[in-house]
C-alpha angles and dihedrals in degrees: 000000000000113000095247103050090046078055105046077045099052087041091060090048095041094046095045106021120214106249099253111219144129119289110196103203082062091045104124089232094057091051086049098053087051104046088051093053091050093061098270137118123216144174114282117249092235092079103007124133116233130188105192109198111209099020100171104196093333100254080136101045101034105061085050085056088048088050094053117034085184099047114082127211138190127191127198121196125153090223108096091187089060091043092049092052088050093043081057097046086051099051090051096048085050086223105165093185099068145079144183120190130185098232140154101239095208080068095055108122145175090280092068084067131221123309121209084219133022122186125182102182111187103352118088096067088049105056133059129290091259095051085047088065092048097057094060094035088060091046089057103040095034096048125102121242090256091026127131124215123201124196132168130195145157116275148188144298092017096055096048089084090040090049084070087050087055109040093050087057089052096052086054102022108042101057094062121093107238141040088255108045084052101048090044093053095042083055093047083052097055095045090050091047090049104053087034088052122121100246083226099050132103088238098063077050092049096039087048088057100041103038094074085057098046092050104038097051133084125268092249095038084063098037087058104049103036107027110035117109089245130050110136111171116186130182117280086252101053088050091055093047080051086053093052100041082061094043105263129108127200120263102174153290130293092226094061101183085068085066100060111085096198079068085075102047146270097278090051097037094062102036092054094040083063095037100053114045117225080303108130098193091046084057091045091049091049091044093049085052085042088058098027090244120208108176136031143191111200132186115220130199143178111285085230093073095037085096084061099058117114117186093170089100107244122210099216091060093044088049088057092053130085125233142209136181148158105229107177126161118248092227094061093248141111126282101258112217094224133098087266118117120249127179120216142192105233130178117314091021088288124155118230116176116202139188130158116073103243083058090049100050082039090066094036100056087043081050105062092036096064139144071019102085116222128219109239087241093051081041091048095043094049096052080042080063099043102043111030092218109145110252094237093074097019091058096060094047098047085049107051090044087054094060089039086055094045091045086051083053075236089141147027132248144195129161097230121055115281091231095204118138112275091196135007102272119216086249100039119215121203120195109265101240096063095034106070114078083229101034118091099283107063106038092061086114125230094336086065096199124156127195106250126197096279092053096244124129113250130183127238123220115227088248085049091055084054096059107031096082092061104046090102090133086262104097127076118217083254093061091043095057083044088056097045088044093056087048095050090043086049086052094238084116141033133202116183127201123188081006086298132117107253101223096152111116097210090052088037095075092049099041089058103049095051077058104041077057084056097047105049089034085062090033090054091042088054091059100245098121121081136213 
């Protein structure tokens, strides 16, 4: 990469920093689970190596180093102000198996050794053709033998519109002198196209699709996708021929349920099938033209073990994963075991409609397990219980909604138990990492978000940062009201009853143990107690 454009580069990253935070499509556990339903086997998160390039400040790569001692990860970002914040982070939380470097990627070498994973989120369509190559070239020759690589990046077709969005904010935007004044100019350009736009264009189209974007999004991440000097989108295919020309083939994405073609419909599903061949890039790049994709996540092998994919689901694989999921009636009311339907909201706002018993005891064990993951023999055994049903017809019918659930993208999977607390215990216990005031959860700032066991983001409540620092598994519910009472006595916190401050100490006990149920029900829900 030419200096000045590394440095123009670095300087967008080091004036408006990336928000640095989990992204649970990238998580190590995720890539796992996938690998393995695929057909391949892969090293397990507890002691893997990961590179992460492009690591910001590490919100995505450090709470994977605070979930496994034994596991060792390295992040590489060329801005040294995000580093710096991450070095920081690091050093509070006293984590020993983790580093952040400041580093050109395009440098990276053999004497860096070989990861286990490696994950680049949001950097290769944003920087140059050459680092391009080295990113792949560092996914290949940095891999190990059984790794897995995951990179995302913008595509086509999708991008093409957004492409005239982009390149409007850069005539007005790019010429200014800060952040602000660029973004605040590219903004003054898209509201004057869109109220100048002939009703009939394809720009008032283009500008209908794009506007909600534009205004519901955050000023860096803006400044980062449409104004920076580099955005190159490419098609989903020629991403994967740039992949084998550097020794990778394409195992999936890490958004599964994109995969499935009988997620798109019976008059797409057979005329693709016969189209494509058997070729399961040539059916991903029809259905992104199909959706008008803009953005993908890939996962990336060895083209060694491409031979080994399997993407005909196999039940023997789906019967050795865990599952989770969220199943709750749209009425508001309770599954019925009975023949009646019932349509539910399941994970990622997606609709399931069930109907026969056995499907019905399956979601709602899964249910009130949940964040917990469940095995699918605890999960048989448990609708066996419900239901009554004997297991010779009830088995089939818990498994094949399993891998209709998992096809939908309807629930989540790991290979190892998801260890989050089914119900509050007595002695509540919150994970460690988001427990300690300088560890990695509390000095977020004032988002205030902390990485849960699912490696998503999740927001605290001001009453939930109270009480985070004493769930070691050593105070009752009855020592933690004490506790809140004496804050809110000591004026550090308020609670307010009848839009009044509650300052009456015989109220006041009461007041905070009802509290002290809320917070650890939406702590636990969050998935920040543990088992």
């Amino acid at each position: 990469m030419p200096d000045t454009l590394t440095s123009t580069l670095t300087s967008y990253y080091d004036e408006v920093p990336y928000e640095s935070h989990p992204f649970p499509q990238t998580a190590v556990e995720h890539l796992e689970a996938l690998a393995f339903l695929f057909g391949l086997e892969t090293p397990a998160p507890a002691k893997a190596r990961v590179l992460e390039l492009g690591c910001a400040a590490g919100g995505n790569l450090i709470p994977f180093a605070a979930r496994y001692p034994e596991a060792s990860a390295l992040g590489l970002d060329l801005s040294k102000v995000q580093v710096e914040q991450g070095v920081g982070a690091i050093s509070r939380a006293g984590l020993p198996n983790v580093e952040l470097r400041a580093f050109n990627l395009a440098e990276v070498d053999a004497s860096f050794g070989q990861f286990d994973y490696i994950i680049c989120h949001g950097v290769y369509s944003w920087v140059p053709g050459p680092v391009q190559d080295a990113i792949l070239r560092v996914c290949s020759e940095n891999l190990a033998p059984n790794g897995v690589a995951y990179v995302s990046y913008n595509v086509y077709p999708g991008w093409k519109a957004r492409e005239i969005v982009r390149d409007a904010m850069i005539l007005r935007g790019a010429p200014r002198d800060t952040p602000d004044e660029k973004l605040s100019y590219a903004r003054g350009m898209l509201e004057f196209l869109e109220q100048s736009a002939r009703p009939d264009s394809v720009l008032k189209k283009t500008l209908e699709e794009t506007m909600p974007i534009v205004r519901g999004s955050s000023g860096y991440y803006l400044l980062h996708e449409f104004l920076e000097p580099c955005n190159a989108p490419c098609y989903f295919k020629e991403f994967v021929a740039r992949a084998e020309a550097h020794g990778l083939a394409y195992l999936a994405d890490a958004e599964p349920s994109t995969m499935f073609v009988q997620n798109y419909g019976e008059k797409v599903r057979e005329p693709l099938l016969r189209e494509c061949g058997g070729s399961q890039v040539l059916m991903e790049q029809y259905l992104d033209f199909l959706v008008n994709r803009t953005f993908r996540q890939t996962l990336l092998v060895k083209q060694d073990r491409a031979a080994d994919v399997r993407y005909r689901l196999d039940q023997g694989r789906i019967r050795s994963l865990e599952f989770a999921g969220v199943f709750t009636t749209e009425d508001g009311g309770a599954l019925t075991l009975d023949a009646r339907e019932q349509s539910c909201n399941a994970l990622r706002n997606l609709k399931v409609t069930l109907r026969l018993p056995v499907q019905k005891a399956a979601a709602q064990v899964l249910d009130a397990h949940y964040p917990a993951s469940v095995s699918s023999e605890a999960l048989i055994a448990a609708v066996l219980a419900a239901t009554g049903e004997p297991r010779a017809s009830a088995e089939p019918l818990v498994m094949s909604m399993l891998e209709e659930l998992l096809i939908l993208g309807a629930v989540r999977i790991r290979r190892a138990p998801v260890q989050a607390a089914t119900e509050v215990s007595a002695w509540p216990l919150a994970l460690p990492s988001v427990r300690s005031a300088s560890g990695l959860a509390l000095s977020a700032g004032s988002s205030a978000n902390v990485c849960n066991q699912w490696h998503e983001s999740v927001g605290l409540s001001a009453l939930e940062r109270c009480l985070l620092p004493l769930l070691d598994g050593a105070h009752s519910h009855d020592m933690l009201a004490d506790y809140l009472a004496a804050e809110v006595r000591a004026d550090r916190l308020r609670f307010v009853q009848n839009d009044k401050p509650l300052t009456d100490p015989s109220a006041l006990k009461e007041f905070a143990l009802n509290q002290v149920a809320l917070g650890l029900r939406d702590l636990r829900r969050k998935a920040l107690l543990v088992a």
